[in-house]
C-alpha positions in Angstrom: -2.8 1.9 26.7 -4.2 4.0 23.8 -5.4 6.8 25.8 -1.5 7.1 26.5 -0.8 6.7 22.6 -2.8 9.6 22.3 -1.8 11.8 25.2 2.0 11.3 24.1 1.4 11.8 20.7 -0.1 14.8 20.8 2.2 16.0 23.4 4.8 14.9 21.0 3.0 16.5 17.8 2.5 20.1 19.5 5.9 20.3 20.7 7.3 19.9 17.2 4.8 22.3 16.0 5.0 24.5 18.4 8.8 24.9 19.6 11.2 26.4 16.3 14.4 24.2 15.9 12.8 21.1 17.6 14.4 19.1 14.5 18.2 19.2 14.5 17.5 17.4 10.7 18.2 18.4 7.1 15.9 21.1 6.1 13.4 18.6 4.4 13.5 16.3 6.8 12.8 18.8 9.8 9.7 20.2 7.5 8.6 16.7 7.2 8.4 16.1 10.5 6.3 19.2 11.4 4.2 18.5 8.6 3.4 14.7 10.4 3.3 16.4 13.3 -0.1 18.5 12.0 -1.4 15.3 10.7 -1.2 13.8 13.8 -2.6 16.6 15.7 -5.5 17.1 12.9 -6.5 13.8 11.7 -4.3 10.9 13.5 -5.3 11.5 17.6 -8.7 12.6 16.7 -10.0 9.9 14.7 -7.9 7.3 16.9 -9.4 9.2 20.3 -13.2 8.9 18.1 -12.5 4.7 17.6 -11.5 4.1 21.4 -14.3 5.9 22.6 -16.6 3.8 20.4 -15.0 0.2 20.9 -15.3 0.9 24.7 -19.1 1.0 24.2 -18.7 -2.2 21.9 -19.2 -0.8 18.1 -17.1 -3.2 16.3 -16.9 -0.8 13.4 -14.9 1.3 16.1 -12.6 -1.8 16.9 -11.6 -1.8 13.5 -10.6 1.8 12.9 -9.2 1.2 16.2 -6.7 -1.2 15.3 -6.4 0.6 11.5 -5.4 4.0 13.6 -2.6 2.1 15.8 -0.9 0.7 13.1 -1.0 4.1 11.2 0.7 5.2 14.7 3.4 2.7 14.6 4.4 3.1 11.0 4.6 7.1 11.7 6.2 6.9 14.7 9.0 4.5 13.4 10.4 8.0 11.4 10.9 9.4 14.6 12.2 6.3 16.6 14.6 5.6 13.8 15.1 8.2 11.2 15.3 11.4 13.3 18.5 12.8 15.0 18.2 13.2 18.5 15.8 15.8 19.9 14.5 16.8 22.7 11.2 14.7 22.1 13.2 11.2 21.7 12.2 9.2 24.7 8.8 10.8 24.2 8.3 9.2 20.8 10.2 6.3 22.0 7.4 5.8 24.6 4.6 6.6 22.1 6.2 3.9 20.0 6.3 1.4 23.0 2.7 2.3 23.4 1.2 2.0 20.1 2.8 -1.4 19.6 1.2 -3.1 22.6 -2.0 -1.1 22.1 -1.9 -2.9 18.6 -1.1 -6.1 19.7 -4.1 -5.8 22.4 -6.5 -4.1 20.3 -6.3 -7.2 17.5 -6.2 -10.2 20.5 -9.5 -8.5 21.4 -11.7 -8.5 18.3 -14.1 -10.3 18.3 -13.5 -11.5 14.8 -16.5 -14.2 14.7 -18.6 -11.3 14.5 -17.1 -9.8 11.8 -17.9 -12.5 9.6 -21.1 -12.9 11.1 -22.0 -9.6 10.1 -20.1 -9.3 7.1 -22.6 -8.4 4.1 -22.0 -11.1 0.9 -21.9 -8.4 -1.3 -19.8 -5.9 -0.4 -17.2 -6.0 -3.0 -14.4 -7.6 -1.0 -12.2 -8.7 -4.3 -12.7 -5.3 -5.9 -11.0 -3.7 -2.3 -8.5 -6.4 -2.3 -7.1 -5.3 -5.4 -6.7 -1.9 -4.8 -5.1 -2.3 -1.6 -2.3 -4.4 -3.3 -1.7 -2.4 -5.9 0.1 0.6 -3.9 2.4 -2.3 -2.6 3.0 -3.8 -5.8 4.3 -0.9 -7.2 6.1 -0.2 -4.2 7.5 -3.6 -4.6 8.3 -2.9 -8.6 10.2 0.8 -7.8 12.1 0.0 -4.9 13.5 -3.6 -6.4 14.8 -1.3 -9.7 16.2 1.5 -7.5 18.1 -0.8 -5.0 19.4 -3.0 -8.2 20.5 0.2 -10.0 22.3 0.8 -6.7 24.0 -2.2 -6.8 25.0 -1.7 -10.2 25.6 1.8 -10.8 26.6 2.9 -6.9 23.6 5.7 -7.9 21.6 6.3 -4.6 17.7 5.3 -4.6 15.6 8.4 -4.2 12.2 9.2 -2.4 9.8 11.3 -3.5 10.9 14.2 -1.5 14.7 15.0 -2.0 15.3 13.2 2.0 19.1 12.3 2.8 19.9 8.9 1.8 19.5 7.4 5.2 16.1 8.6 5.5 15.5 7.2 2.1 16.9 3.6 3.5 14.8 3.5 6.3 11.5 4.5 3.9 12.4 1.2 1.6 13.6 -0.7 4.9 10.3 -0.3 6.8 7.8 -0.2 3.6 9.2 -3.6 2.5 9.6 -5.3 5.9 6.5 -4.3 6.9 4.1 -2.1 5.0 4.3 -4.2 1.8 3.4 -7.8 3.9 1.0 -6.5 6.1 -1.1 -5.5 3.0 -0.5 -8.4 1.0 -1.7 -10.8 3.6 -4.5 -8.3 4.3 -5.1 -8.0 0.4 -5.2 -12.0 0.2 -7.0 -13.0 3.1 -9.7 -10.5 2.2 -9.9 -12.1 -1.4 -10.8 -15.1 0.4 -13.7 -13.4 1.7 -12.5 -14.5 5.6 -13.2 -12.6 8.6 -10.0 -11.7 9.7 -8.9 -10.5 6.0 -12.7 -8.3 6.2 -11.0 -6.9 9.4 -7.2 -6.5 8.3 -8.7 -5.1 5.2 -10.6 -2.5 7.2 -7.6 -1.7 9.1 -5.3 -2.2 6.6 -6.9 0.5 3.8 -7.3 2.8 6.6 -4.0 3.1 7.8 -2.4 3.3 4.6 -5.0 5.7 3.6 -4.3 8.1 6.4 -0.9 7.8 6.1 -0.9 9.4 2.9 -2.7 12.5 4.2 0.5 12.7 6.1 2.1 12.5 2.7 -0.1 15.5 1.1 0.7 17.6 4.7 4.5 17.0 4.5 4.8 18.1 0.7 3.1 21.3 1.4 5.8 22.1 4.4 8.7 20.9 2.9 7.7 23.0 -0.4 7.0 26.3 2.2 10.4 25.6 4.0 11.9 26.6 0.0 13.4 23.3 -0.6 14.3 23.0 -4.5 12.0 21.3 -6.6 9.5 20.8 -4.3 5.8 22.2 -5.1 3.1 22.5 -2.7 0.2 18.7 -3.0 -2.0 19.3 -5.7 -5.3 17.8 -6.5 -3.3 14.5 -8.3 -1.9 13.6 -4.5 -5.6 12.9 -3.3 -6.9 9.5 -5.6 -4.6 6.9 -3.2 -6.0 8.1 -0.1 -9.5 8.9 -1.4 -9.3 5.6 -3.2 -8.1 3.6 0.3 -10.4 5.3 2.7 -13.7 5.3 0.4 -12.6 1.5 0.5 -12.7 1.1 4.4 -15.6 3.1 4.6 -17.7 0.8 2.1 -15.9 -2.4 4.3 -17.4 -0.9 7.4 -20.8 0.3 6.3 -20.8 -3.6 5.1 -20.9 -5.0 8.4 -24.7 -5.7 9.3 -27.1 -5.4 12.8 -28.5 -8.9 12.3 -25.8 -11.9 13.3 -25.9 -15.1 11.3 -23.7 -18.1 12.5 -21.1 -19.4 10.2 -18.7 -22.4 10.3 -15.1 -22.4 9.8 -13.8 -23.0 7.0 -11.4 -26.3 5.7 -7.9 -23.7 6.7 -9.6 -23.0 10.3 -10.4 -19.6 9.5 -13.8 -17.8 10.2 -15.5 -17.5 6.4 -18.1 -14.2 5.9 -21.5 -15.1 5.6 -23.3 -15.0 2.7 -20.0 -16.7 0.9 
């Protein structure tokens, strides 16, 4: 199932790269597009294609940037499923969607989550990682609650980032706080309380969100070369989120040991890391 993620992806990704006009969309949010569309093709597949190949041959480390990857895929995809106009490429994301979310689904069913906290290290600094992996949905949380009750007030539109169309804009605060933001907060929570499933959500958690906003950096640099007003190409300030987020999962997975030490469950039923 995720070596189809990856073959329609990327089918999907160098088609819009590839083919001019692919994106009957607004001039920003056609850029966009293409700009996800070299994300996927240069970070995205590769590093998902890297993670199945090792969880096959049973590195756990792998199975978590395994399952981090898919739900990077689903959240990106869900701009094409549900934000784009219709293209030529629709029932290929739609399939790549379909994908992704069983892939997901089979990927976390399948971890083997007692050895994650077996091999858990006590002192990788878990609560330190916890809070910055909440804080990006905190103040998501804070910024779209004022721009949605200004809109109710005022009848003034809430804005993105990027100048996108205002239903673009609704999906973004539709999908970030129905998903992104609850994902991360039980992710951020559980991994406060040092359990194995919050070291693995954590994992996946930092490294989806992380990559994601490589996308981010990509799709400001084309929207700002397709001459849309007021947009300037990513500068060095775009880079401490994702650098932040994946130095994160990379100190969470360099924390899981060789040697395997048994530990009980605890008083809630779920697995605690040793050493804690």
């Amino acid at each position: 199932m995720s070596g189809l993620v990856v073959v329609l992806n990327s089918a999907a990704a160098a088609a819009g790269l590839l083919v001019d006009g692919l994106y009957p969309d607004s001039a920003v949010a056609a850029a966009a597009f293409r700009g996800n569309d070299l994300a996927v093709v240069l970070v995205g597949m590769p590093a998902l294609t890297l993670a199945v190949i090792g969880a096959m041959r049973g590195s756990l480390r792998a199975h978590l940037v395994w399952i981090g990857m898919l739900a990077y895929t689903i959240y990106n995809l869900a701009y094409y499923v549900f934000g784009a106009q219709f293209n030529d490429l629709f029932l290929l994301h739609v399939a790549a969607f379909i994908s992704s979310v069983f892939a997901f689904g089979l990927a976390l069913v399948s971890l083997d989550v007692t050895s994650v906290g077996e091999r858990s290290a006590p002192r990788v600094p878990v609560r330190w990682i916890s809070v910055l992996l909440v804080l990006p949905a905190a103040a998501i949380v804070v910024l779209y609650s004022v721009s949605s009750v200004r809109f109710a007030i005022t009848g003034q539109q809430p804005s993105d980032v990027l100048p996108m169309p205002p239903e673009r804009v609704h999906l973004a605060y539709a999908l970030d706080l129905t998903l992104l933001v609850p994902a991360v907060t039980v992710a951020a929570v559980q991994l406060w309380r040092r359990t194995a499933w919050g070291y693995a959500l954590g994992t996946a958690a930092c490294l989806a969100v992380g990559v994601y906003q490589l996308n981010y950096i990509i799709q400001k640099t084309f929207v700002a070369g397709a001459g849309v007003a007021g947009v300037t190409p990513s500068d060095p300030r775009d880079l401490p989120v994702p650098a932040v987020l994946l130095t994160s999962a990379a100190v969470l997975l360099l924390g899981l040991r060789k040697a395997q030490t048994r530990s009980a469950p605890d008083s809630t039923g779920a697995t605690e890391m040793s050493g804690t």
